[in-house]
Every structure is written in C-alpha cells, then in structure tokens.
C-alpha positions as a Markdown table, in Angstrom:
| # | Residue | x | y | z |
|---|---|---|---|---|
| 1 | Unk | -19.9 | -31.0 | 15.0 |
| 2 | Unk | -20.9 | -31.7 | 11.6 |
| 3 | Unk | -20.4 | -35.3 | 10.0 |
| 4 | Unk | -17.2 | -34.8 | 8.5 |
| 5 | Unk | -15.7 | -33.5 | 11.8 |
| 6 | Unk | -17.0 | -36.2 | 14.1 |
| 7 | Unk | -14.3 | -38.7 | 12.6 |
| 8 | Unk | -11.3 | -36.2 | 13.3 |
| 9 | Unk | -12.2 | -35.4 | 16.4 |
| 10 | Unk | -12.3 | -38.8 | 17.6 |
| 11 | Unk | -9.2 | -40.2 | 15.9 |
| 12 | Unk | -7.2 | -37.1 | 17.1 |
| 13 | Unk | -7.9 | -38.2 | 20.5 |
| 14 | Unk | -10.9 | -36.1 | 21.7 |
| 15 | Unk | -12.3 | -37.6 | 24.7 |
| 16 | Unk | -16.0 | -36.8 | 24.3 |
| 17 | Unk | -18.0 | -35.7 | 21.2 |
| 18 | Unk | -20.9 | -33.5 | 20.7 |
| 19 | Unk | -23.1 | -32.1 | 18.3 |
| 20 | Unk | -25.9 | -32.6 | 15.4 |
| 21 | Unk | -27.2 | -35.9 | 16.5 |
| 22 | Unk | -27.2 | -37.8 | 13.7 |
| 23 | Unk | -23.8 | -38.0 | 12.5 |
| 24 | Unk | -23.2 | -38.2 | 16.5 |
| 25 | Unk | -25.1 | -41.4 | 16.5 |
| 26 | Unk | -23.9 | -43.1 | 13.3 |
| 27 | Unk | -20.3 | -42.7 | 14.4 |
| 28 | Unk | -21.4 | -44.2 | 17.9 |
| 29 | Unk | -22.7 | -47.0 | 16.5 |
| 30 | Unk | -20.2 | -48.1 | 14.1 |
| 31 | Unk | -17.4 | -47.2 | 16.4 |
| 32 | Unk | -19.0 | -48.9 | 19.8 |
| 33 | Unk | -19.4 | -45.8 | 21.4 |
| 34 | Unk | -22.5 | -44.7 | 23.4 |
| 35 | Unk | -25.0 | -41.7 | 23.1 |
| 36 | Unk | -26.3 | -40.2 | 26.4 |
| 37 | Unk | -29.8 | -39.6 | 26.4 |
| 38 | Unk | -32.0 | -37.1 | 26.6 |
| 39 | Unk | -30.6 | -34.7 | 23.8 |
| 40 | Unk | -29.4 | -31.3 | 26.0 |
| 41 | Unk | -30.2 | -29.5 | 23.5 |
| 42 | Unk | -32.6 | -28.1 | 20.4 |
| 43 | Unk | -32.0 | -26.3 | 17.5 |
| 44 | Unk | -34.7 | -23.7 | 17.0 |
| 45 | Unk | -35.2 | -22.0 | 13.6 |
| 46 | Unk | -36.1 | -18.3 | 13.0 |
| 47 | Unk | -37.1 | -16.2 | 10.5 |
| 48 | Unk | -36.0 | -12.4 | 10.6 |
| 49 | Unk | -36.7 | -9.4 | 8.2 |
| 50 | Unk | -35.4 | -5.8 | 8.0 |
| 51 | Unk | -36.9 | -4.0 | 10.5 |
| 52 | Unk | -38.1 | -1.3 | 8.3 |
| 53 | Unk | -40.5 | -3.9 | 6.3 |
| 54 | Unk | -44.5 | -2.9 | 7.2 |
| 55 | Unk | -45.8 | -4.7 | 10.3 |
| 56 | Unk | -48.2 | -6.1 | 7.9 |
| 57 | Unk | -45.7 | -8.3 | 6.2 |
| 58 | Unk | -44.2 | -9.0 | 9.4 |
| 59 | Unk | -47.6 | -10.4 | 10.4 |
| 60 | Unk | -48.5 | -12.2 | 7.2 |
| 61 | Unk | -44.7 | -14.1 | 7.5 |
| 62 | Unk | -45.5 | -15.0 | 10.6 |
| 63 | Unk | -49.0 | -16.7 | 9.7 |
| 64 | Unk | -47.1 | -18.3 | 6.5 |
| 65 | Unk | -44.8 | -19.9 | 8.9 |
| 66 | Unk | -47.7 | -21.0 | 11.4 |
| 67 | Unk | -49.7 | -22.4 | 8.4 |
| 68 | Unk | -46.4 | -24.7 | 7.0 |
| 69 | Unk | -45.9 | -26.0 | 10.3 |
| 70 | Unk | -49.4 | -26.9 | 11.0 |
| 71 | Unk | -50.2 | -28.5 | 7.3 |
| 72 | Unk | -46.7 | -30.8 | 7.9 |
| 73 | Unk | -44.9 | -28.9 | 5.3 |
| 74 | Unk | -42.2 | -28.4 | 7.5 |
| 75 | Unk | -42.4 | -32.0 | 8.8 |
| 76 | Unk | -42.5 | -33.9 | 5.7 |
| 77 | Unk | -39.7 | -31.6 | 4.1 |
| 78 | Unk | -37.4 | -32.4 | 7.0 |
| 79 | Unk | -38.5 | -36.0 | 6.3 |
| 80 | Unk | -37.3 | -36.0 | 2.8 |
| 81 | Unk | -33.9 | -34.3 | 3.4 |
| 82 | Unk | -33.4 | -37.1 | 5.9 |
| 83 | Unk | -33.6 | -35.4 | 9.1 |
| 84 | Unk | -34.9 | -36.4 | 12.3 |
| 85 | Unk | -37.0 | -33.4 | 14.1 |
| 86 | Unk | -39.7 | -32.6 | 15.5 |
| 87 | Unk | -41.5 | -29.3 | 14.1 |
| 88 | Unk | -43.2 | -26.9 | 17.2 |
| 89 | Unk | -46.6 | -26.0 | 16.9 |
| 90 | Unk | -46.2 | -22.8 | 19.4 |
C-alpha cells in the first residue's frame, strides 16, 4: 500500500495491513498498532534497455550503475528523498 491507502484500509475495516514500510509504520505508531519484524520482503530496482542496444552499452550501464552504488550516490539520494534503504553492493 502506499501512504494514502494505508488510512482507508484501516478505517474500512481491514484486519491487517501491508506494504511500503514507512507509511506502514507511521500509521502504526500514531494509531497504536504494531509492526512485525523482520521486513518479508525487499524491493529490488532494475534497469532494462531494448534488447537490440550493442552489448557494449549494456556493459558500460551496468558499470555506471556499479559505480553509483559504490560512491553512495544511490545512498545519499535515497537519503534526501527521505527514504529508508539500504543500497546492494552485489
């Protein structure tokens, strides 16, 4: 569920809610409710290109990507949109 949905849900008598985490867990806390822990799941992120694009440029996206993650590009722009994650280094 996204934010705006978690509230909806709820007050139209849902029993149990999931989804994104963090609009999960503000709701929770200002409503009493409680989060079970671990998470089940993670979101991964891909990249994909037309399949008729030169290997080439399929390998030099896939070292762009590598690079961003590894410098914390990907980190600290998660950090200033105000999400929580954790960026792979696989």
């Amino acid at each position: 569920m996204r934010g705006d949905e978690v509230e909806q849900a709820y007050e139209g008598g849902a029993d149990v809610l999931s989804g994104v985490r963090q609009p999960i867990t503000a709701y929770a806390q200002e409503h009493g409710l409680t989060v079970l822990e671990p998470a089940f799941q993670a979101i991964r992120q891909a990249v994909a290109v037309p399949r008729e694009r030169p290997e080439r440029l399929v390998a030099g996206l896939d070292a762009i990507v590598a690079e961003l993650k590894a410098s914390g590009f990907v980190a600290a722009s998660l950090e200033r949109a105000g999400q929580v994650a954790t960026v792979p280094q696989d």
